[in-house]
N, C-alpha and C positions, 0 to 999 in steps of 0.2 A: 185453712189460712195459716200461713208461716210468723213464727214470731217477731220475722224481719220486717213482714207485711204491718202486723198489727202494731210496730212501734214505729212505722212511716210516718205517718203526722207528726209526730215528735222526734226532732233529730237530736237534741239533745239524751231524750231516753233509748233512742236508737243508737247512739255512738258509745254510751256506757255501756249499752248488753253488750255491742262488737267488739268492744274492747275488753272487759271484763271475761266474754267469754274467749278470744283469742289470745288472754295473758299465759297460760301455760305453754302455748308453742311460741308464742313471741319474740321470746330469749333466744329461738334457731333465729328467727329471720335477724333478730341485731347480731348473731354471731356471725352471719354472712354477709352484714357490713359494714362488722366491724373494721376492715383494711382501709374501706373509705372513709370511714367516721372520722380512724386514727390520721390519717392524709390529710383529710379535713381540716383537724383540729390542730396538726402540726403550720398549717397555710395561715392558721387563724392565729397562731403564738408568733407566726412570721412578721403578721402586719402590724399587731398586737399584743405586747409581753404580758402573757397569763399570770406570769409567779405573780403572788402577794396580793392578785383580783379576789375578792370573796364574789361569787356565782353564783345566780341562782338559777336553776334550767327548768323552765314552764314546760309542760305536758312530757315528763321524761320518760314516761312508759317503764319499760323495764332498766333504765339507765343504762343503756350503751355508750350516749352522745357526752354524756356529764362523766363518764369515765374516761370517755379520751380525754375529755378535758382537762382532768385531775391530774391526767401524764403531766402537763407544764403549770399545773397549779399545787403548791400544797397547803393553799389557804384552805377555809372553813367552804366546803360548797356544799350548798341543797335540792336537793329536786321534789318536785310539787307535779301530781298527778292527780285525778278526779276520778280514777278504777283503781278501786280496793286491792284486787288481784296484780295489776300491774305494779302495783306498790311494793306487794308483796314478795315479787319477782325480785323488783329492784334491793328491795332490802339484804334478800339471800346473796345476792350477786354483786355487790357492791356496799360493804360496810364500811368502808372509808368515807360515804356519801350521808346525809342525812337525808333521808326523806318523810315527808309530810304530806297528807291529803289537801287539796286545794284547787279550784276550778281555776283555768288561767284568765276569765273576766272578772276572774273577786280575788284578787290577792290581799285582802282587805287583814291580815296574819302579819304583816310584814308595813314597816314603816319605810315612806316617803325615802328615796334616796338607800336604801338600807344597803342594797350592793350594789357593789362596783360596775359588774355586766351581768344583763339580765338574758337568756338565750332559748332559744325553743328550735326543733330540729321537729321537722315536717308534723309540723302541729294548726300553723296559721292558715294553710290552703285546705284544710278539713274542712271550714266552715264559709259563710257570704260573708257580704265585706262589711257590711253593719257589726257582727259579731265579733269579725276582724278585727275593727276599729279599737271595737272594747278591751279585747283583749289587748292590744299592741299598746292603748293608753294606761293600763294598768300597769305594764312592763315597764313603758317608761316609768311611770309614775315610783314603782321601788329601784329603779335602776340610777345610780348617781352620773354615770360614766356614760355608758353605750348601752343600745340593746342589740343585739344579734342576732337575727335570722336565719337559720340552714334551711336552706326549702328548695322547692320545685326551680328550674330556670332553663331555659332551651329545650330543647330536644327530650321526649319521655320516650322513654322501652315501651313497646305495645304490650308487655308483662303488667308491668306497674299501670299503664292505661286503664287495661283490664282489673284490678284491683283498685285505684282512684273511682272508676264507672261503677261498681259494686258497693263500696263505701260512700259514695252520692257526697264527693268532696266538690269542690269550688276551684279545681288545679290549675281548668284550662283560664280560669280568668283572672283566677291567682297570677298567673307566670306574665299574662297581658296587661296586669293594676298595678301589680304589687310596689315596684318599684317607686312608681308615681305616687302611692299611698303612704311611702316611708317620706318622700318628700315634700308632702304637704304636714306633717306630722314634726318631721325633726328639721333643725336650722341647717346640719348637712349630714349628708349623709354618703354612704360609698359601696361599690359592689363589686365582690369578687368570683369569677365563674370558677369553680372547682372541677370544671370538664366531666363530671359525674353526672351529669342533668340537672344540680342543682348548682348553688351560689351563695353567696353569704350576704345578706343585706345586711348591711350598720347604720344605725344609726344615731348618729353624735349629741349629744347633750346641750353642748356648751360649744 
């Protein structure tokens, strides 16, 4: 019996061994996107002026997404992951970032409103939409301004398929709710296609 088999019941202990044990090669796959991260995150400073936002980036892995970010930010930004190892990635690779251990459905660390935009980069279609939910109301919940979304939208690479199928993520109905989910959640909200497969959901506060 595989250790992937035996932590099937439990997807929460199931997504910390996968991710825990794939944090040391992790850092090649954000190196290889990081050109669209940075793309990304320049479309995002377009719609949205980053300078002087303090950010906090939910499930940052090894901090690729929260470093493009920091290109148009040189406020205080943090990122919060739930694998030790991924942390520990992040730290060596990015020490102009703060990071701290924290599950993205208990930001319970962090006071009501505390930042400006709250952001997660393909973290919320890992999980069903009940889980979703908690998470996304927690984001709002420390987010004063916006929360942000980079995730799954349109069109997936039969690559990435292959790896969503294997990680037992929620993509496909991720990319078919999602949207509908940010709008029943926030008063407006707005969506930008990045032509990468994914998109940037926002969604507005106030």
């Amino acid at each position: 019996m595989s250790i992937l088999h035996y932590f099937g019941t439990d997807p929460d202990k199931r997504a910390k061994f996968i991710f825990n044990f794939i944090a040391p090669i992790y850092g090649y796959v954000d190196k290889g996107l990081q050109n669209r991260f940075a793309k990304t995150a320049a479309l995002l400073n377009n719609k949205i002026a980053l300078e002087g936002k303090r950010i906090l980036d939910v499930g940052c892995g090894t901090g690729a997404w929260g470093a493009c970010l920091a290109v148009h930010n040189k406020s205080l930004s943090v990122g919060v992951d739930f694998s030790e190892k991924m942390l520990l990635e992040a730290i060596k690779k990015h020490p102009n970032i703060t990071f701290k251990q924290a599950r993205a459905e208990d930001l319970s660390m962090f006071n009501d409103n505390e930042f400006d935009i709250v952001t997660a980069s393909y973290v919320l279609h890992g999980v069903t939409k009940e889980p979703r939910a908690k998470m996304l109301k927690e984001m709002k919940r420390v987010a004063k301004e916006l929360v942000v979304v980079h995730d799954f939208y349109g069109k997936t690479e039969p690559f990435v398929q292959l790896l969503e199928f294997m990680e037992r993520s929620d993509y496909k109905n991720f990319k078919r709710d999602f949207e509908k989910e940010m709008q029943e959640l926030f008063p407006k909200t707005e969506l930008y296609d990045t032509t990468y497969g994914t998109a940037l959901y926002i969604g507005i506060k106030k």
